[in-house]
Steps between C-alpha positions, in 0.01 A plus 500: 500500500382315152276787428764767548537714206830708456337817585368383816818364621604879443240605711591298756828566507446867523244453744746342701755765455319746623377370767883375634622900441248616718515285734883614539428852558330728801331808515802695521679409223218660301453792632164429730499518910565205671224315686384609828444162585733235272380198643162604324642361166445183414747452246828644504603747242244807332162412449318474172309817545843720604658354135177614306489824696872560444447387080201703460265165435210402611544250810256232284670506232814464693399167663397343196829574338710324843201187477589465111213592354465586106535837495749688321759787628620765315841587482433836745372312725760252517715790523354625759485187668876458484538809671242434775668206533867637509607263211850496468614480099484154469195431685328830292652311172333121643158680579465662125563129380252364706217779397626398071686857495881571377745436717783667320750717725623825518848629280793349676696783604805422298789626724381294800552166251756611340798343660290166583428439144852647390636169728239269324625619168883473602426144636356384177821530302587370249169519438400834346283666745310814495189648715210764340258703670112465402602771228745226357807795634799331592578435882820329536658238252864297612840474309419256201183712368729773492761307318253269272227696437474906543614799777206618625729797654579601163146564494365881583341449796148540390530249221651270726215272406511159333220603197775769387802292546319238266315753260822740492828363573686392169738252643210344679364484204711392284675230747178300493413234234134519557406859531156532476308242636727624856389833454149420432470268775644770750283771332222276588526448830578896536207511337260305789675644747422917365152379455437362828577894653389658217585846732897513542615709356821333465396236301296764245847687493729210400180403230506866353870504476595142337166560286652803391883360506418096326341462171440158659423573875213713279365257271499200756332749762211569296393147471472450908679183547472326814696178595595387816915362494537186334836285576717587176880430432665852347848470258689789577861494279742705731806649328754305753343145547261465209162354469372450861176328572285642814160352696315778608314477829283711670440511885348767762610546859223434702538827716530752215303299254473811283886444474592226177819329479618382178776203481674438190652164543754360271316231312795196456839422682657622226320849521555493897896431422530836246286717735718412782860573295342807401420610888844393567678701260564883516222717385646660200236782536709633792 
């Protein structure tokens, strides 16, 4: 329609949502006795009063919300809608969309994805590959981040974490021709991400310690910065194969997007060429 605004195309849409999951379920599924006499129901599927009844809303306000009217929901009752509705996680996540609310997900449990994501990293070689939690704690990384960039088992197991390999690690450190503008770009994006669950406790623990740990991590966390990634090329000079150019990219799976992978791809032929001899070679650290 010409007149259609965007929020009344959301309406709409959740309008119609509703009214297809209801349709798909019967009394039983929910809980209530089944009809005496089924062939009483017009429509297959509950009816609009059984949803309000079963959401604790009024049965008015219930129709007006399936005929797309302008009111609003809040995000109980679209919670309890979901459940009325036995919503399965992606239709709960759809529904908060529709109603303007986040549709973030639940912590991936990390030992479920573990050995998928430890196959995507593997797979990306020679491409330096690694995988962080929402906490920015390292998952799984393959062979040539190992060998080109840092062992994250070398790491204490709580500080397995990218903000203390960067803030921390010496030979990080001092492998990289542009320090700081790295670390401040990863300290910013830590940043968004601690302030968007300002209640973990793990990301308040990893701020206390590098705060107390980094003269920098302390200064640069006072000022708040937030920046999304940006595309950036990093110079790292490696003691066996010299100055090595690599394109950083960012990507999330779409079934644990609380999961990031990082690539670190070799930026020239030339850098491709030494990274390879290098992964070819023994490791001398063996």
């Amino acid at each position: 329609m010409a007149n259609e605004t965007p929020q009344s195309a959301r309406r709409a849409e959740l309008a119609a949502f509703l009214r297809t999951q209801r349709a798909r379920l019967r009394p039983a599924d929910v809980g209530l006795p089944e009809d005496c006499d089924p062939g009483r129901r017009r429509t297959p599927g509950l009816r609009r009063e059984e949803v309000a009844q079963i959401s604790d809303v009024s049965v008015t306000w219930y129709t007006w919300l399936e005929q797309g009217r302008n009111i609003s929901a809040s995000e109980q009752v679209v919670e309890a809608l979901a459940r009325a509705l036995l919503l399965d996680p992606d239709q709960r996540r759809h529904i908060r969309g529709l109603a303007g609310f986040s549709t973030a997900t639940g912590k991936t449990h990390t030992d479920d994805a573990h050995p998928r994501l430890q196959r995507l990293a593997n797979a990306a070689a020679p491409n330096i590959a690694s995988v962080y939690d929402v906490h920015f704690d390292y998952v799984v990384w393959n062979e040539p981040y190992r060998r080109l960039r840092h062992d994250p088992a070398l790491l204490p197991a709580d500080r397995r974490n990218l903000l203390w390999m960067m803030f921390n690690d010496a030979e990080n450190r001092a492998r990289m021709v542009r320090w700081e503008p790295a670390a401040r770009a990863v300290l910013s994006q830590f940043r968004a991400a601690a302030g968007q669950r300002p209640d973990d406790p793990r990301f308040a623990a990893i701020a206390a310690e590098l705060t107390e740990a980094s003269p920098e991590f302390r200064e640069w966390w006072a000022e708040y910065p937030i920046r999304d990634f940006r595309p950036a090329t990093i110079g790292i000079d490696h003691p066996e194969i010299g100055r090595l150019n690599l394109e950083m990219f960012q990507f999330r799976p779409v079934e644990h997007p609380d999961m990031l992978m990082v690539l670190q791809v070799p930026r020239s032929v030339d850098d491709l060429q030494r990274v390879s001899s290098l992964l070819d070679a023994p490791d001398r650290r063996l």
